[in-house]
C-alpha positions as a printed Julia matrix, in Angstrom:
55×3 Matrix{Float64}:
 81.33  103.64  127.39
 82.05  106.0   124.62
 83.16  102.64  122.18
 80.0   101.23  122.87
 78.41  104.24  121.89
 80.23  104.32  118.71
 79.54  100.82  117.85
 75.57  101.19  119.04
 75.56  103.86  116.1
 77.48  102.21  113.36
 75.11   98.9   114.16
 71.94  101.35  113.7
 73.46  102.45  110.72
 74.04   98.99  109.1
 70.68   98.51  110.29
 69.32  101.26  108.21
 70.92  100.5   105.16
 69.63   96.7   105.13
 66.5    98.65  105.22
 67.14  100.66  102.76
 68.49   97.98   99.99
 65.3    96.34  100.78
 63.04   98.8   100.53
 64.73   99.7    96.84
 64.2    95.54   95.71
 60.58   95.97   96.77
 60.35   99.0    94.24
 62.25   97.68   91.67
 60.4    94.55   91.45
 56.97   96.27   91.44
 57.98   98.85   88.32
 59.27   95.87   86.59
 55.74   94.25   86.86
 57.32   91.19   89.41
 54.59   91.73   91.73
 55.03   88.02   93.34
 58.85   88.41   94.18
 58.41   92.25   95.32
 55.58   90.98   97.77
 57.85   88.05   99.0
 60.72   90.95   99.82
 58.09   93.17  100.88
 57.44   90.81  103.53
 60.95   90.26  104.41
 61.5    94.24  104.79
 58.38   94.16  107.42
 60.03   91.32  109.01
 62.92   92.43  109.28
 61.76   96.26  110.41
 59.62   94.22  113.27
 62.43   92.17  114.68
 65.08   95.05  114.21
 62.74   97.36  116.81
 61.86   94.36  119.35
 66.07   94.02  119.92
């Protein structure tokens, strides 16, 4: 019980940082003025964020 536990947090974890790394593309690409490609990643990081709480 307590390993799956342990894995349950490490998964939210990787979880998180996918999150995260996305979240930082989306911002890069809008201060470099690539608004097309950070609203195509923006989408992604909503998709993703929307599928990671269904599961």
């Amino acid at each position: 019980m307590i390993e799956n536990v342990s894995k349950d947090s490490e998964i939210v974890k990787y979880e998180e940082s996918i999150a995260e790394i996305l979240d930082r593309a989306v911002n890069l690409f809008r201060r470099t003025n690539l608004t097309e490609l950070a609203d195509k990643w923006d989408r992604i990081l909503k998709t993703y964020n929307s599928k990671r709480r269904i599961q």
